[in-house]
mmCIF file of the C-alpha atoms, coordinates in Angstrom:
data_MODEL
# 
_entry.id   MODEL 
# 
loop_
_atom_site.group_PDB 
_atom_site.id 
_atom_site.type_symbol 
_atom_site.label_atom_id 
_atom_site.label_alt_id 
_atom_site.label_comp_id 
_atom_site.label_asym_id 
_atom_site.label_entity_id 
_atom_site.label_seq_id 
_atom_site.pdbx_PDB_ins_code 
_atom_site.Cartn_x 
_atom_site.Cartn_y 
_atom_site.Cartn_z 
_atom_site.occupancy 
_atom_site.B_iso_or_equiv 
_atom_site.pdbx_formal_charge 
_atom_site.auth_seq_id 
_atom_site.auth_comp_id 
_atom_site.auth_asym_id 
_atom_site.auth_atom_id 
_atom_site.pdbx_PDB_model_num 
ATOM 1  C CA . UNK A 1 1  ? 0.000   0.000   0.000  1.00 0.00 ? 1  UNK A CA 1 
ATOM 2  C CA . UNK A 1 2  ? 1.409   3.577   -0.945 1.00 0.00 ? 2  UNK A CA 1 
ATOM 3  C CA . UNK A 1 3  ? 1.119   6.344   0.995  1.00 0.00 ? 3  UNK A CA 1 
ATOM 4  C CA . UNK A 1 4  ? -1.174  7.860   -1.135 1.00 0.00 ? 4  UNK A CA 1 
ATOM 5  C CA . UNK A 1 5  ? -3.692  4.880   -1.223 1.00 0.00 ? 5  UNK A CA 1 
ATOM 6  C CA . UNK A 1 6  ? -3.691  4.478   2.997  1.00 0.00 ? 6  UNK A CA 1 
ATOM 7  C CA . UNK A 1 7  ? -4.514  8.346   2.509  1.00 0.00 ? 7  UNK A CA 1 
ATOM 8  C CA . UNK A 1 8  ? -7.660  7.635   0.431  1.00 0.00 ? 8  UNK A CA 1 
ATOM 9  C CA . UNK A 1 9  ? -8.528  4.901   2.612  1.00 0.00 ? 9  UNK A CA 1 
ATOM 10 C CA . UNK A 1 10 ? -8.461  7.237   5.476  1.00 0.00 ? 10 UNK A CA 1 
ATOM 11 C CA . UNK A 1 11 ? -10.593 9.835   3.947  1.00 0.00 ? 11 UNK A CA 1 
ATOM 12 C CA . UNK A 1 12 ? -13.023 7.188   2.724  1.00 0.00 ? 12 UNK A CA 1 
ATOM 13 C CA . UNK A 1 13 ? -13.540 5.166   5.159  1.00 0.00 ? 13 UNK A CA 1 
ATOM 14 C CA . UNK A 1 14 ? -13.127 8.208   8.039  1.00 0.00 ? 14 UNK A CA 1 
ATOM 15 C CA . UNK A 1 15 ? -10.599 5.797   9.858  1.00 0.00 ? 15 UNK A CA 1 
ATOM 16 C CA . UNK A 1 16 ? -7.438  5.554   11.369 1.00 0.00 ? 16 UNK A CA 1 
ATOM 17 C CA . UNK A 1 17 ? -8.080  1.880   12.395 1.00 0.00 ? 17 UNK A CA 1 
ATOM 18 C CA . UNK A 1 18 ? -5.052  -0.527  11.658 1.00 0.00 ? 18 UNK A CA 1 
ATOM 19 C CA . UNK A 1 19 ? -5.700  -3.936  12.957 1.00 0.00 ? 19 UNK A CA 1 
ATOM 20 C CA . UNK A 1 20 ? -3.164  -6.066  14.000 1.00 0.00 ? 20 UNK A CA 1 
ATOM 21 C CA . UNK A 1 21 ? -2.880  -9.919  13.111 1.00 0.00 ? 21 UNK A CA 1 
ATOM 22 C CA . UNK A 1 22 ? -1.088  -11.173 16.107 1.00 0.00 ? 22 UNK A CA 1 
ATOM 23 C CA . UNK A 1 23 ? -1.907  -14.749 15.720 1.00 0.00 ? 23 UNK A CA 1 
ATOM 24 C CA . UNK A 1 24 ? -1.153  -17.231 18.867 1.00 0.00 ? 24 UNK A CA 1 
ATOM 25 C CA . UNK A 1 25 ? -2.006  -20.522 17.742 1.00 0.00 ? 25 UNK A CA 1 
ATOM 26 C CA . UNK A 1 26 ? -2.656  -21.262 21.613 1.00 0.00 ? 26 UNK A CA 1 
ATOM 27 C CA . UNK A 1 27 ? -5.677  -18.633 21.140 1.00 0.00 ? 27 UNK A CA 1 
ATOM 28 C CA . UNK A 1 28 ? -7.126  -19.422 18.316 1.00 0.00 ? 28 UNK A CA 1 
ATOM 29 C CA . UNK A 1 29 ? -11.139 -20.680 19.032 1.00 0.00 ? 29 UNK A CA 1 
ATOM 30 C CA . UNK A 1 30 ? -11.401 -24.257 19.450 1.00 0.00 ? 30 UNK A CA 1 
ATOM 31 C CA . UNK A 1 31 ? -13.491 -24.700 16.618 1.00 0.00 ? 31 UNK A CA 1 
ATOM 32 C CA . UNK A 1 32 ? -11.164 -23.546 14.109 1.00 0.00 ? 32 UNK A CA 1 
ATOM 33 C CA . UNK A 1 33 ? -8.667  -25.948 14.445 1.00 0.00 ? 33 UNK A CA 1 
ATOM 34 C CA . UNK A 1 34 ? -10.342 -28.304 13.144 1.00 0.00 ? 34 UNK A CA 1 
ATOM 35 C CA . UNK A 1 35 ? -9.522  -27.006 9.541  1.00 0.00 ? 35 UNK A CA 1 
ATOM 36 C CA . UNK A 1 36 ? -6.796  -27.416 7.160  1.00 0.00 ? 36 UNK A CA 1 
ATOM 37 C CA . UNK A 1 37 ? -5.331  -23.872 7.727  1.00 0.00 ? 37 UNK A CA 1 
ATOM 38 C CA . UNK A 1 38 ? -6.478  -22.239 11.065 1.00 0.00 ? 38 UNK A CA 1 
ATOM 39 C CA . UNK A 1 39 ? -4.526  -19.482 11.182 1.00 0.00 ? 39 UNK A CA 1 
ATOM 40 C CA . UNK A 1 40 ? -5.380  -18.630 7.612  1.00 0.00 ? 40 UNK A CA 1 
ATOM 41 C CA . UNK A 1 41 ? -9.438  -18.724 8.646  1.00 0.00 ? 41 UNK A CA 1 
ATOM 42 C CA . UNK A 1 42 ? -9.041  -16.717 11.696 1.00 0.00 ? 42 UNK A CA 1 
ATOM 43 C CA . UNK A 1 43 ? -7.478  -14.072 10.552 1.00 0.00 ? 43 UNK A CA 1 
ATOM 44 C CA . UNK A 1 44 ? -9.978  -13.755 7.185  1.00 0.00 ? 44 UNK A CA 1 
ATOM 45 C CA . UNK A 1 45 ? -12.709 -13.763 10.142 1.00 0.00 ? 45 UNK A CA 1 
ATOM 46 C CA . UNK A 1 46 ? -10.725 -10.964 11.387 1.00 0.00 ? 46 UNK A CA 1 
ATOM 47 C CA . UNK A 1 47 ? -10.191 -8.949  8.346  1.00 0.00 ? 47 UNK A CA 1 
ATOM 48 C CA . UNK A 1 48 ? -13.823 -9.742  7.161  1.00 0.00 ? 48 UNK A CA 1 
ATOM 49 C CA . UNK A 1 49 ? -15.247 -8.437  10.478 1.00 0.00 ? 49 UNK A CA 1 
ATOM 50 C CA . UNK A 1 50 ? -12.967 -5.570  10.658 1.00 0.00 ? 50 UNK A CA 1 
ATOM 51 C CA . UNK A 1 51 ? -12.595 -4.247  6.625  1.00 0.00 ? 51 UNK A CA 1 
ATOM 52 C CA . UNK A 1 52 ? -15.430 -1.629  6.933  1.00 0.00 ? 52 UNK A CA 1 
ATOM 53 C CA . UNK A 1 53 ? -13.827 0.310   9.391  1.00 0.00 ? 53 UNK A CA 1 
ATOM 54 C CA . UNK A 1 54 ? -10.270 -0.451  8.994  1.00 0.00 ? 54 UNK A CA 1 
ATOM 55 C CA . UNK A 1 55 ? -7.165  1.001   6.333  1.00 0.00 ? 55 UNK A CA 1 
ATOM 56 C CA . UNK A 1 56 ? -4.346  -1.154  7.159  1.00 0.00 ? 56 UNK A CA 1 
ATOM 57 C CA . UNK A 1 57 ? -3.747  -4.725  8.470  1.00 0.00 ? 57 UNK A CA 1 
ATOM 58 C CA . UNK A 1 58 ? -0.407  -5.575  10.220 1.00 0.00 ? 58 UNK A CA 1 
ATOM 59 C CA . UNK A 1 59 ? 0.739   -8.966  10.682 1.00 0.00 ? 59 UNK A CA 1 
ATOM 60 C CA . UNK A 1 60 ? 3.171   -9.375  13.217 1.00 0.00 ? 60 UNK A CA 1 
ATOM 61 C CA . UNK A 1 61 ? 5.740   -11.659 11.882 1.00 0.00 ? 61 UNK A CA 1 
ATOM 62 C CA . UNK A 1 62 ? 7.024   -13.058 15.321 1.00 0.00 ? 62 UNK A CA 1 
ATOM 63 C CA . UNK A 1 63 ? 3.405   -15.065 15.747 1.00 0.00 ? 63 UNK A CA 1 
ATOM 64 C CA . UNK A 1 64 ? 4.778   -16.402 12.485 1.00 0.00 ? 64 UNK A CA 1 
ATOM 65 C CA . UNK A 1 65 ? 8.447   -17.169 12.816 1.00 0.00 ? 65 UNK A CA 1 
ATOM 66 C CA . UNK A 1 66 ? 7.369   -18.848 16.112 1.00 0.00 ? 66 UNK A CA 1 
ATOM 67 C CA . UNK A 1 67 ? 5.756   -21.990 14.174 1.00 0.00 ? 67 UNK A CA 1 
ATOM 68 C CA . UNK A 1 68 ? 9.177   -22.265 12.178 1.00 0.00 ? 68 UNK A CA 1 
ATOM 69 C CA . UNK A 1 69 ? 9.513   -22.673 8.738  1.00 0.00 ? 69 UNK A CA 1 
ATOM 70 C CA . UNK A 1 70 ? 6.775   -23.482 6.257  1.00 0.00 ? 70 UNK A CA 1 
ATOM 71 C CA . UNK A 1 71 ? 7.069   -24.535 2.979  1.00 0.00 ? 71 UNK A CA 1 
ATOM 72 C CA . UNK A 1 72 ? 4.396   -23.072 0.680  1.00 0.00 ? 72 UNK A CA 1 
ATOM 73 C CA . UNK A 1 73 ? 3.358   -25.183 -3.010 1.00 0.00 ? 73 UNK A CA 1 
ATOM 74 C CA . UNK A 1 74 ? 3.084   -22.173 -5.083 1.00 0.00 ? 74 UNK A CA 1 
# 
């Protein structure tokens, strides 16, 4: 995202909201993992809850470099 494009989002949207996707496995609802990618579901749940309001997600990388390294089939 440019500068200029968070700067439309926060005229448009009236927002400074940036949500953070600090994912703990340990946190994650029961119910979610169940599925093949829980980490991927719970934060779409996030982002599709939050995307009305909000101009900027930020994962936070350490909740990922925790789990180690995973190999991705492009």
């Amino acid at each position: 995202m440019t500068r200029q494009q968070l700067y439309e989002q926060i005229q448009r949207k009236k927002s400074y909201l940036c949500v953070g996707l600090d994912t703990d496995i340990n946190k994650i609802p029961k119910h979610l993992l169940n599925l093949a990618d829980p980490i991927y579901e719970f934060n779409r749940q996030i982002i599709d809850a939050t995307s009305e309001y909000c101009v900027a997600f930020k994962p936070n990388l350490a909740f990922y470099e925790a789990l180690g390294r995973m190999d991705c089939v492009a």
